[in-house]
N, C-alpha and C positions, 0 to 999 in steps of 0.2 A: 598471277599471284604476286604479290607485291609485301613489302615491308621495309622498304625507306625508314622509317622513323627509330629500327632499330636493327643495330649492326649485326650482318650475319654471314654466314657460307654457305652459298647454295651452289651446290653441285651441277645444277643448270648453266652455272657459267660457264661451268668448262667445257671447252667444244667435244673433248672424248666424250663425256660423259651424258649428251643433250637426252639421248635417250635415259636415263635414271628417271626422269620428270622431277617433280617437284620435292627435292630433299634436301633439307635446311638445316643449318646446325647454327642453333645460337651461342653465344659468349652471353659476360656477366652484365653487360651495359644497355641503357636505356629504361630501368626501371624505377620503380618507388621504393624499393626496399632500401635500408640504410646500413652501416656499420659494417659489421663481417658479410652482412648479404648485402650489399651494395652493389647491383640496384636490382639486374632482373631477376633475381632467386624466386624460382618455378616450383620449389619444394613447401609444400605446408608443415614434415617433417621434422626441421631440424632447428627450429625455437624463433622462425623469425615470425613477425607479425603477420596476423591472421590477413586483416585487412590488406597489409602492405601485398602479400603474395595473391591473393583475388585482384587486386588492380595489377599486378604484373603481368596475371590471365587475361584479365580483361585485353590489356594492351596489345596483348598478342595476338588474339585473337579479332581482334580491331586491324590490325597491321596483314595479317592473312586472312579477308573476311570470305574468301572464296570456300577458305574450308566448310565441309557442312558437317564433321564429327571429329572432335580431337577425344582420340582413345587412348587412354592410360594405362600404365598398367603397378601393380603394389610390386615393386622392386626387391627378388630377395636375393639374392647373388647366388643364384640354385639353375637349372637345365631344362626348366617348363618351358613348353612352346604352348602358346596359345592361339587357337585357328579365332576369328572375329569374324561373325556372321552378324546380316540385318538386324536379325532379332535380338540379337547380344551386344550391338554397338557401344552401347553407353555404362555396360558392367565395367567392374574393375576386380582384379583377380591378380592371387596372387603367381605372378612367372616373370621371367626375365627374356621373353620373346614374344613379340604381336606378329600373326600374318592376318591378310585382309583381300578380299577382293572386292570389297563394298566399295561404290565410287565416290570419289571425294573426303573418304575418311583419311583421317592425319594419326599414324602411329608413333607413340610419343615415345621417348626415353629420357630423361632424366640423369644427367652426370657430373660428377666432381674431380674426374682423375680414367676413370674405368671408360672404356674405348665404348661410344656409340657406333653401332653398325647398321647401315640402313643398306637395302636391298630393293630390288625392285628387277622388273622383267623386263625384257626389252624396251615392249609396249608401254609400259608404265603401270603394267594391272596383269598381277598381282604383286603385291609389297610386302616386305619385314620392317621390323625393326628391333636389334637385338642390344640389350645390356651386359656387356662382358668383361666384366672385373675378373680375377684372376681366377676364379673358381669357375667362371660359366667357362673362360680361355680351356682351362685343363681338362673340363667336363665337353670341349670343341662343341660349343651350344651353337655357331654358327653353321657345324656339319647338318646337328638337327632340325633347322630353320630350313636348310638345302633339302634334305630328305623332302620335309610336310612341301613344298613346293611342289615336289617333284611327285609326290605318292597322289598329294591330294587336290592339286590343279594341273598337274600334269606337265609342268615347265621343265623343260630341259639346264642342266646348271650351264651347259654354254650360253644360255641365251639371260642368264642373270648378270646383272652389274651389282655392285656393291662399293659403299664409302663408309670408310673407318674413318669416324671424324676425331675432334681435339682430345686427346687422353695425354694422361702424363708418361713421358718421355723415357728413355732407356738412361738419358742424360740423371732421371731425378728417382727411377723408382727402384732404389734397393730393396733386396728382399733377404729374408732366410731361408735354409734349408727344405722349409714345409710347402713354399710356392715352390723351388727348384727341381725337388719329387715330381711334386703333382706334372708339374707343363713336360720333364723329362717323359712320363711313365704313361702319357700321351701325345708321345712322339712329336713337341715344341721344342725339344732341345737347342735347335739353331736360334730361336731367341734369347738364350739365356746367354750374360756377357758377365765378366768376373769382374769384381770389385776388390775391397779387403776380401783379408784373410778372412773365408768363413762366411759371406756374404757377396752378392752377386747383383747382378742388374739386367732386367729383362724388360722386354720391347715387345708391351702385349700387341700393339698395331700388329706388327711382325708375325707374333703366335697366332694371331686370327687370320692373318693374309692367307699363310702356311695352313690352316686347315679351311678357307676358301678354294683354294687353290686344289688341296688335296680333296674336298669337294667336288669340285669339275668345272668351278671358274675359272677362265682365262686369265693366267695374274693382269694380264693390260685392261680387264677390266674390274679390278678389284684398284678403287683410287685412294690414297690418303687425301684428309680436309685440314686444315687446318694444325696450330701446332702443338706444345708442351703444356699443360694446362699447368703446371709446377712451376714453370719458366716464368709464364705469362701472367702475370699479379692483373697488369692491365683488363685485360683479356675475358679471363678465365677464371671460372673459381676452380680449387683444387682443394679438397681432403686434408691432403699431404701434406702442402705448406703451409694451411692454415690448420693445423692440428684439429682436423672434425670440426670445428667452427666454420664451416663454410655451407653456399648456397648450392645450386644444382641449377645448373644452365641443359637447356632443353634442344635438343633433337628433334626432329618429325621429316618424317617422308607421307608423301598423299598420294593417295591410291587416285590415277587415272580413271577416268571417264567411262573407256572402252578398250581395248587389245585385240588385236589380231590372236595373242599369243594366249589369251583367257580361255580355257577348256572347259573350266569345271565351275561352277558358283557356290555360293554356299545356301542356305535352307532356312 
């Protein structure tokens, strides 16, 4: 797999990680978009050019042409998991979690700030890929992603890795009381950090680690990618700094060929 022509993180460089296989996390650069979505913005969404964001796909999928399906999915900051079989490849639907054992499919996610998680099995087959903004975090949408692994392919959670890639930082994302509740009242409290009076700042990487971990991941294989997306203007787009005026830099892990550790298929 390859993608030279646009700058990325792929979790294959890291020697812990070799087994993940093929999970990539893009930044904002290399594309045709302009202005606020300046350049790669992956989102047809959020008012940039139609055109501009179909040549951003194109590019991408030019730069990774090994993939043979990039699966989407309608992002709603809610606790669906979505099982992706043969015959459903090319649907889109709306949840905030893709699993897959089809080979070669690329599960995408979509982000401005909210933590990309991409999962995969030793082998590299079977795969997730989860979007968890604060509500999927408190709703622990990555425990449910473990579960369907585990129920419906039969993977043990020791035998998963997982990469929480670029989200914004503890350093930039205050919050109020209503995120505070929610991550306390499902036992994330250790990411919550005090700010002002009345306001606080939480480290969803952290809240998702915490319910990997408490999943049955090894934390040493639960890796961070990349960094603040709030910090990183360069970088990254973000939500947050750029007040909802921003693009959505794209994730994907690819489901493996074959696996030792593949039990079940899908239908």
């Amino acid at each position: 797999m390859s993608g030279e022509e646009i700058p990325s993180w792929a979790v294959s460089q890291l020697p812990a990680a070799r087994h993940l296989g093929a999970a990539v996390f893009l930044g904002r650069q290399g594309g045709a978009s302009s202005g606020e979505f300046a350049s790669l913005n992956l989102s047809d969404a959020v008012g940039d050019s139609t055109g501009a964001v179909h040549r951003n796909w194109m590019k991408v999928k030019s730069a990774f042409s090994t993939v043979r399906h990039w699966v989407r999915m309608r992002q709603v900051h809610g606790t669906v998991v979505r099982v992706v079989y043969e015959r459903s490849v090319d649907d889109i639907t709306e949840c905030d979690a893709l699993v897959t054992a089809v080979p070669q499919a690329a599960l995408c996610v979509l982000t401005a700030d909210c933590v990309p998680v991409l999962i995969a099995a030793s082998g590299g087959r079977p795969v997730a890929a989860v979007h968890a903004g604060w509500r999927g975090t408190a709703g622990r949408l990555v425990q449910e992603v473990v579960q369907v692994l585990r129920e419906q392919f039969e993977v043990s959670p020791h035998l998963l890795w997982a990469a929480l890639g670029p989200s914004i930082g503890p350093c930039c994302y205050e919050v109020g009381g209503d995120v505070v509740t929610a991550l306390r009242n499902a036992g994330l409290g250790r990411a919550i950090g005090t700010c002002a009076e009345g306001t606080y700042r939480v480290d969803l990487r952290l809240a998702n680690r915490l319910a990997l971990t408490d999943a049955g991941l090894p934390d040493s294989q639960v890796l961070d990618v990349g960094g603040c997306t709030a910090c990183n203007a360069k970088d990254f787009f973000s939500h947050r700094r750029q007040r909802g005026l921003a693009g959505r830099q794209l994730s994907f892990v690819v489901c493996a060929e074959d696996s030792l550790h593949l039990r079940a298929g899908g239908g």
